[in-house]
C-alpha positions, 0 to 999 in steps of 0.5 A, a space after each residue: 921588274 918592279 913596276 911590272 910586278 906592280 901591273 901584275 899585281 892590279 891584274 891579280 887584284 883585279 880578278 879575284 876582286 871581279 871572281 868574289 863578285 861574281 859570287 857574291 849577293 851583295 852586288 844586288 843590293 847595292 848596285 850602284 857600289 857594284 858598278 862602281 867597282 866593275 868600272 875601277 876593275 875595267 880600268 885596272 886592267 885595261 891600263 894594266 894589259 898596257 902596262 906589263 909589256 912597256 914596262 919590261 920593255 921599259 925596264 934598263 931605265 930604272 925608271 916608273 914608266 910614265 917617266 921611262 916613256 917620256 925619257 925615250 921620247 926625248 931620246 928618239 927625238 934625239 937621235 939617241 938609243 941607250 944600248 942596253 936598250 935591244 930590240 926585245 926591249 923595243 918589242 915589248 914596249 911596240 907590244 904595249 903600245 899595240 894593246 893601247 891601240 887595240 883598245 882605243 880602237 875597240 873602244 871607238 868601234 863599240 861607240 860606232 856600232 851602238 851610234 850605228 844601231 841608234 841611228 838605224 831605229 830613230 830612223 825606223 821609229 820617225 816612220 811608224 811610231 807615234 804618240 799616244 796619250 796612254 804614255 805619256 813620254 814615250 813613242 808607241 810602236 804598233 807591234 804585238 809583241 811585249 817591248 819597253 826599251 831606251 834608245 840612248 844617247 844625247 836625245 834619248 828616246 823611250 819605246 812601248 810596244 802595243 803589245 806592252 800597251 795591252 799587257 800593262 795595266 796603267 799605274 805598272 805602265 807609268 813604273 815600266 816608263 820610269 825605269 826606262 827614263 833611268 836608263 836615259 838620265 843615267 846614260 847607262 850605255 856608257 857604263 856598260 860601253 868600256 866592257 864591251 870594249 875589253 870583250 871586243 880586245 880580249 875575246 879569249 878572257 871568259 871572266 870579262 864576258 861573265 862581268 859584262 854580263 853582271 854589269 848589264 843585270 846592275 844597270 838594271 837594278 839600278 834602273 830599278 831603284 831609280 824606278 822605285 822612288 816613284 812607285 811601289 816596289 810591288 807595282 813595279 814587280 808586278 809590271 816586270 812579271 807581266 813581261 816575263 810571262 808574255 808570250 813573246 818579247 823584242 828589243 832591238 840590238 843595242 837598246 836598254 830593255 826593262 825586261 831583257 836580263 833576269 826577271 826572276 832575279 829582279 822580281 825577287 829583289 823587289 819583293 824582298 826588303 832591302 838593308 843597308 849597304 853591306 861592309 863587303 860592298 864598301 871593302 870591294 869599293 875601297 880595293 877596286 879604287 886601290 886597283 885602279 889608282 895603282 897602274 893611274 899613278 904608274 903611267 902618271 909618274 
């Protein structure tokens, strides 16, 4: 029972870390220590979710279940079975074992719909994109609606739309860019890949919906930030505003946009000078790498 309580404990942990966040200000000035920490959330629970079953399954060995896991292997190989070990124990440990697949396979099955929607808009952008001189980079498609969007992966690709063309003046085209090529060198669709998984595994769990979520306005700012090395933080508001008033906006399914989460939001931090790294960030930092290595160090013993 005792390395269940620990599981339980990251768990608890876990949420009144993500709950604090969640109402917290400080993750958009640094959102590059909040993503950090939603990941070691994720990977808190995840391994947690697996651990509480197996390890009251697990519990007649007296044993961390790392250990206790490698103990009943041998043992079934062997032929053995401790007899204090019945068939709840069994259940349990199945159990845990069952939520580790179920997570592995959501996991996959996030991997292959997001390559699946990829591949559908390579496709789609090798016939009717094209090259233009005005954005240098970047393929332009012939649509009248605003868009600027990533199209990740191993060759990333970045999009403007001729609406977005025409919408943009040319120094808040080149920031918009900028912004989409952070999403691009920083891979941000793995960062938000392991949420989408816990949403695809644990759809009653609303929190984790509201931390995907967070986690999607965070890459963004993040993206942002990346931006703004190169261009003033005005510029670049001044481009994301034009998006927000546009009269329509598209982005593909399972695409990176500049202007798809909270523009207002965004614009306002912009606008705003930013501190340094608050001491709650670093407090959030600290507990969720503590979190994280508790279940880690669980299954590692």
């Amino acid at each position: 029972m005792l390395y269940t309580a620990h599981f339980g404990a990251a768990v608890l942990g876990c949420y009144l870390v993500a709950w604090v966040m969640l109402r917290s200000r400080w993750p958009a000035t640094s959102p590059t220590v909040a993503i950090l920490c939603w990941q070691g959330i994720g990977l808190a629970v995840g391994l947690s979710a697996i651990g509480i079953p197996i390890s009251l399954g697990l519990a007649p060995y007296g044993r961390p279940p790392g250990t206790a896991l490698r103990i009943l292997a041998d043992d079934l190989a062997g032929g053995r079975l401790p007899a204090e070990l019945g068939v709840g124990h069994l259940a349990l440990i199945s159990v845990g074992l069952g939520i580790g697949v179920v997570l592995f396979w959501s996991t996959g099955s996030s991997l292959r719909h997001a390559a699946k929607a990829r591949q559908r808009q390579r496709d789609l952008l090798a016939l009717v994109a094209r090259a233009d001189p005005a954005a240098p980079g970047a393929l332009v498609l012939d649509h009248p609606s605003a868009a600027a969007y990533c199209v990740p992966g191993l060759r990333p690709r970045v999009v403007i739309s001729a609406g977005a063309l025409s919408l943009l003046r040319r120094d808040e085209l080149a920031a918009v860019l900028s912004h989409e090529q952070a999403h691009a060198k920083e891979r941000h669709d793995l960062v938000l890949l392991p949420f989408s998984a816990l949403v695809r595994a644990l759809p009653g769990v609303s929190w984790m919906v509201r931390a995907m979520a967070a986690v999607a306005l965070l890459v963004e700012m993040r993206a942002d930030d990346r931006a703004r090395r190169q261009h003033t933080d005005e510029l670049l508001a001044a481009a994301l505003a034009r998006f927000a008033t546009a009269p329509s906006r598209v982005t593909p399914a399972g695409m990176l946009a500049a202007a798809d989460h909270d523009i207002v939001a965004r614009v306002r931090r912009l606008r705003a000078p930013l501190g340094p790294t608050p001491l709650a960030a670093l407090v959030a930092l600290a507990s969720t790498t503590a979190l994280a290595a508790l279940p880690v160090a669980l299954f590692l013993s």
